[in-house]
C-alpha positions as CSV (number, residue, x, y, z in Angstrom):
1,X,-26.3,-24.0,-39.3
2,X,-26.5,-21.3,-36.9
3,X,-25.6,-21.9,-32.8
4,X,-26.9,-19.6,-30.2
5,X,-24.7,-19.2,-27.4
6,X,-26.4,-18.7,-24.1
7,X,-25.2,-15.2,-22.5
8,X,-24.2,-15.2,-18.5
9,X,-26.6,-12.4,-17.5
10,X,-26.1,-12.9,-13.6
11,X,-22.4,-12.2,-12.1
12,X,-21.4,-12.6,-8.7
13,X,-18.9,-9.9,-7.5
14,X,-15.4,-11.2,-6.1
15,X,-13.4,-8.5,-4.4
16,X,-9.9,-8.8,-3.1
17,X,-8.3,-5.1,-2.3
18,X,-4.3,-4.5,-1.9
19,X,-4.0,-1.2,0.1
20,X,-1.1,0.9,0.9
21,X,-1.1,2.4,4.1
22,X,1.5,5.1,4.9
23,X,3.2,4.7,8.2
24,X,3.2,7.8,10.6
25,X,7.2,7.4,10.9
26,X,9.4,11.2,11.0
27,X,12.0,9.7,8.7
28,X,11.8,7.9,6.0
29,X,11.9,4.2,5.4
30,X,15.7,3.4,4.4
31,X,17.1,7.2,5.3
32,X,17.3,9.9,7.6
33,X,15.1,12.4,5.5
34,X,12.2,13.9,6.8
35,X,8.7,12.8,5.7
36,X,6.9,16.1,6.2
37,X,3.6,16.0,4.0
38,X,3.8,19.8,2.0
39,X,7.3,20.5,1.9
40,X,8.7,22.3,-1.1
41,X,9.8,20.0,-3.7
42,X,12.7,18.4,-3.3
43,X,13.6,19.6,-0.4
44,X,13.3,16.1,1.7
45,X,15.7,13.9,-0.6
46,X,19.2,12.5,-0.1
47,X,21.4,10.2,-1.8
48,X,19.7,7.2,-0.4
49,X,16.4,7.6,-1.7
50,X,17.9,9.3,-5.1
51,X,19.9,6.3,-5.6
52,X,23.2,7.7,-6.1
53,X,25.9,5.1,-6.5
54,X,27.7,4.0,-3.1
55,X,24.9,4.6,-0.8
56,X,23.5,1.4,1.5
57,X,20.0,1.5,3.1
58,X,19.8,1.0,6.6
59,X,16.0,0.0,7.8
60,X,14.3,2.7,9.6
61,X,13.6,0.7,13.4
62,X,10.3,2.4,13.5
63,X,9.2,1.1,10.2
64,X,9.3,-2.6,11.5
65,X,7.7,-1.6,14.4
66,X,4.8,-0.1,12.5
67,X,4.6,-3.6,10.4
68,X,4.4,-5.6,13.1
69,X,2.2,-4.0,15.1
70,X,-0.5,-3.8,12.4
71,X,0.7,-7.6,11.3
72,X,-0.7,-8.7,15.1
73,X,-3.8,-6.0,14.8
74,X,-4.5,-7.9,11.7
75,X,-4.1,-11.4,13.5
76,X,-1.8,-12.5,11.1
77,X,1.5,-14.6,11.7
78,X,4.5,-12.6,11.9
79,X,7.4,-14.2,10.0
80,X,10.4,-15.3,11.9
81,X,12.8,-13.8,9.4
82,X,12.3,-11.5,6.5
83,X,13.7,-9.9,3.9
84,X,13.4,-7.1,1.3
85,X,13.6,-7.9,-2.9
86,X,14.3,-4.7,-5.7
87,X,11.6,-4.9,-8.0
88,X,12.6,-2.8,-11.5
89,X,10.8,-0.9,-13.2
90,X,11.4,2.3,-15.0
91,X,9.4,5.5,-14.4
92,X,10.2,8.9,-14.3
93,X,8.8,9.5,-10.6
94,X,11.4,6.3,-9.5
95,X,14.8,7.8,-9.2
96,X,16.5,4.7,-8.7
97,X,15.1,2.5,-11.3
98,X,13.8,-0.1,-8.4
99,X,11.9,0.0,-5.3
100,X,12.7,-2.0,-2.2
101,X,10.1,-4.0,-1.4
102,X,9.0,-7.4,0.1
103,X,8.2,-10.2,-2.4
104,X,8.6,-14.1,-1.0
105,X,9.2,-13.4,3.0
106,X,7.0,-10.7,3.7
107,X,6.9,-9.5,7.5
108,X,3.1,-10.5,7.9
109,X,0.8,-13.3,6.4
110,X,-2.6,-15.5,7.3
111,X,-4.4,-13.0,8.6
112,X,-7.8,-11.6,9.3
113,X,-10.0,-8.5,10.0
114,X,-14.0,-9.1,11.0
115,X,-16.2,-6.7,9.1
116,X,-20.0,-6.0,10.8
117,X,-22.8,-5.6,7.4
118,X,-26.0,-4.5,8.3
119,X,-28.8,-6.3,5.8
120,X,-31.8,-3.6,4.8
121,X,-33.9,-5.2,7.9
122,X,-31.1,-4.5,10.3
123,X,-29.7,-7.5,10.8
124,X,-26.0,-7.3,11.5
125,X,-23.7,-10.3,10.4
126,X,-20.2,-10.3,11.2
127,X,-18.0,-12.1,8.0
128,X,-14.0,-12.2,8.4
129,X,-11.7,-11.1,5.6
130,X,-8.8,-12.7,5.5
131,X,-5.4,-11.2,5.0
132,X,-3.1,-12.8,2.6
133,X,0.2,-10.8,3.3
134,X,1.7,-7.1,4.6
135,X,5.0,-6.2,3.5
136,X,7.0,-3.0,4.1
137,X,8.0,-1.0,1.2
138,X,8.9,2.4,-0.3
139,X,6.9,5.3,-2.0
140,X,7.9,6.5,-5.4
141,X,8.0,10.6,-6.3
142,X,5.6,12.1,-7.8
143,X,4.9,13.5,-10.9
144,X,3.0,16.6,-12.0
145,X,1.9,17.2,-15.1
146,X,1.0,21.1,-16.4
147,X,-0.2,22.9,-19.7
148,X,-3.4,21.6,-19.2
149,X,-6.1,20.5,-16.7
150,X,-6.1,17.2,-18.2
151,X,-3.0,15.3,-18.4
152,X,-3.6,13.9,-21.8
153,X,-3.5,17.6,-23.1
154,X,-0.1,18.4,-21.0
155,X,2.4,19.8,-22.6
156,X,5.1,19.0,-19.7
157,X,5.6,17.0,-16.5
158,X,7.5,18.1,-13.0
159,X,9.0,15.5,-10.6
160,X,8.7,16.1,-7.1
161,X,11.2,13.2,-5.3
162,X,10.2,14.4,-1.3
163,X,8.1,11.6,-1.3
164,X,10.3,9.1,-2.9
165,X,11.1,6.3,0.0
166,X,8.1,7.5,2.5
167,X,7.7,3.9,4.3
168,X,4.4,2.2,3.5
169,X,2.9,-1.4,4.4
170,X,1.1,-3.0,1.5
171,X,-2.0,-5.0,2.8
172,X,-3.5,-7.9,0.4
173,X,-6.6,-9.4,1.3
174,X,-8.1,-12.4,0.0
175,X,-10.9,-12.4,-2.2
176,X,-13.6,-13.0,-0.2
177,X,-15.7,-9.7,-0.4
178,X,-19.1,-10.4,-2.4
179,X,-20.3,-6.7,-2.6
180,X,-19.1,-3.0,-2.9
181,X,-20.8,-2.6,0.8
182,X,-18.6,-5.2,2.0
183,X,-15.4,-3.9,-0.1
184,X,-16.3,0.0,1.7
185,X,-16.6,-1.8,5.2
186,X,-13.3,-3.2,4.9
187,X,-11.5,-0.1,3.8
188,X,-12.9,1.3,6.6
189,X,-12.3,-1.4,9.3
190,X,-8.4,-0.9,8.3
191,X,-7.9,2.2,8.2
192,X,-9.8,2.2,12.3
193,X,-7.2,-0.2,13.2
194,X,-4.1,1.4,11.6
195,X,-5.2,4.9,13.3
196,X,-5.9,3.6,16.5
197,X,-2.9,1.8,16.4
198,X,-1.1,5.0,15.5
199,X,0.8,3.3,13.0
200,X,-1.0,6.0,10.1
């Protein structure tokens, strides 16, 4: 006996995004090193963001400031206290073996941003997104890979650590985007509201 099972033909989309957004600070987020965009490699690090044994973080003021302000922009509820957690993993572009990051008390959560779609008869409809969390963390290095202009035929990798510790805010929405259209409106909504903020 034979069974046909019926195939699901139709799927609705169900987009959530998590986006890092660099913050437009001069230093970085837990040292004094510059965050200059084009640098020669290398040349922005310190014993802070290279992990070297001994060294404390101190939180770059600015940093906050940025994550608060983008927290209100985003209408979300700024936490009375907060904290950062070290989440481990091990890559070559991650000089301490952990980045500082937020995990259970992030800085921002419940929030919202209002996205305008225009149907193909020109109808706009407004639809809010909402905003699950922002939390401040650090950038890893990054890697370069040569001998190729593909990496899976490289034959060697380069590690460039100036941007290792760049402050970023990490912004989760829900999943309430239906469509690539709406996913692209989003995107761009944010990244309006971080500029005119001046927090990117």
């Amino acid at each position: 006996m034979t069974t046909t099972v019926q195939i699901k033909t139709e799927y609705e989309a169900i987009i959530g995004l998590e986006t890092h957004c660099q913050l437009n600070t001069q230093t970085k987020i837990f040292s004094a090193s510059s965050t200059e965009f084009g640098a020669p490699p290398n040349t922005n690090i310190d014993p802070i963001c290279m992990g070297m044994p001994g060294v404390l973080p101190v939180l770059n003021q600015k940093v906050l400031e940025y994550a608060v302000k983008a927290g209100l922009a985003l209408n979300c509820q700024i936490a009375p206290y907060s904290k950062f957690d070290r989440k481990q993993y091990f890559y070559p572009d991650l000089p301490k073996n952990y980045q500082i990051s937020q995990y259970d008390l992030p800085i921002a959560e419940n929030g919202w941003l209002e996205i305008e779609i225009v149907d193909e008869d020109g109808t706009a409809t407004r639809k809010k997104i909402g905003i699950t969390r922002l939390h401040m963390e650090e950038d890893a290095g990054k890697l370069v890979h040569g001998g190729s202009d593909r990496l899976s035929g490289s034959t060697y990798s380069m590690v460039d650590y100036n941007r290792a510790g760049v402050p970023l805010v990490e912004i989760v929405s829900e999943p309430d985007m239906r469509s690539g259209l709406e996913a692209a409106e989003y995107a761009q909504e944010l990244q309006r509201i971080v500029r005119y903020l001046g927090v990117s």
